[in-house]
C-alpha positions in Angstrom: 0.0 0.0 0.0 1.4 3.5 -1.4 0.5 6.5 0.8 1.9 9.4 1.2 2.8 11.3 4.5 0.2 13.5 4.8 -2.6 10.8 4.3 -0.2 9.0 6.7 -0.9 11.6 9.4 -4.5 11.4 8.8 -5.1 7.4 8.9 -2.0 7.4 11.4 -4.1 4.1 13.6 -5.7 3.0 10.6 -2.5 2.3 8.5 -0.2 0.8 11.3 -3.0 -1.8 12.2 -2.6 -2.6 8.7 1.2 -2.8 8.6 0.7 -4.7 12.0 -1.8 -7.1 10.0 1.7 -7.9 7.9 1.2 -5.3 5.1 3.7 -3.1 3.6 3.4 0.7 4.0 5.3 2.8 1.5 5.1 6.4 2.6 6.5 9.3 0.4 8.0 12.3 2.2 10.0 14.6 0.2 10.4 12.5 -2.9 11.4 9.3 -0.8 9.8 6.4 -0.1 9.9 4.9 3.5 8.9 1.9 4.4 6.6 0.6 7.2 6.1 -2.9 8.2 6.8 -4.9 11.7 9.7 -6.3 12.7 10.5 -10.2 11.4 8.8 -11.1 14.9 5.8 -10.1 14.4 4.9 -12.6 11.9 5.6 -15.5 14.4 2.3 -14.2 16.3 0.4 -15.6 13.1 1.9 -19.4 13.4 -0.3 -21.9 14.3 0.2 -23.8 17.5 1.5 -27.7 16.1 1.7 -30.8 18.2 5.2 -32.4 17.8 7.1 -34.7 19.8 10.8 -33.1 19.9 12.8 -35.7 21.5 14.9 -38.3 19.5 13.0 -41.4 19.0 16.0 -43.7 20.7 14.9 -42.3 24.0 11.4 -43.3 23.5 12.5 -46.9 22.1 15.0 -47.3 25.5 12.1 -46.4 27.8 8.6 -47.5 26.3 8.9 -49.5 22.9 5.1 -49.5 23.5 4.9 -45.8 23.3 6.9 -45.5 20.3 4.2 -48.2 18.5 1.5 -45.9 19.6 3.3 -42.9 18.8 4.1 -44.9 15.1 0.9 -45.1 14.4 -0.9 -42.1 15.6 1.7 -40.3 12.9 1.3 -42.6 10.4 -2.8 -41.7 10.7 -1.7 -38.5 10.2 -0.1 -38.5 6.9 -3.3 -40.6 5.3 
């Protein structure tokens, strides 16, 4: 989204919600171009939330090798 700085001023709330929502702002001020957007960070707000075992599967095998059967097949109903 192109807007320049005194339209910038007057949708001031209105235009960083947008560049919050992940949208580019390119605001021209004395025959520049600056650019608004959030950090890198603020995208990781967006993720979804996944369920995933991070452990190495040896562990699970030494311990359980009945949990790592379950575990097997849950992720193999997964992928289907």
């Amino acid at each position: 989204m192109a807007v320049s700085a005194t339209q910038l001023r007057k949708d001031l709330f209105q235009t960083l919600d947008r560049a919050l929502q992940g949208e580019t702002i390119d605001v021209s001020y004395k025959g520049e171009t600056i650019l608004l957007k959030p950090k890198s960070g603020a995208r990781l707000s967006k993720l979804v939330r996944r369920d995933t075992l991070m452990v190495n599967p040896d562990v699970i095998v030494e311990s359980d090798r009945s949990l790592l059967g379950e575990l097997e097949h849950k992720w193999v109903a997964q992928t289907l």
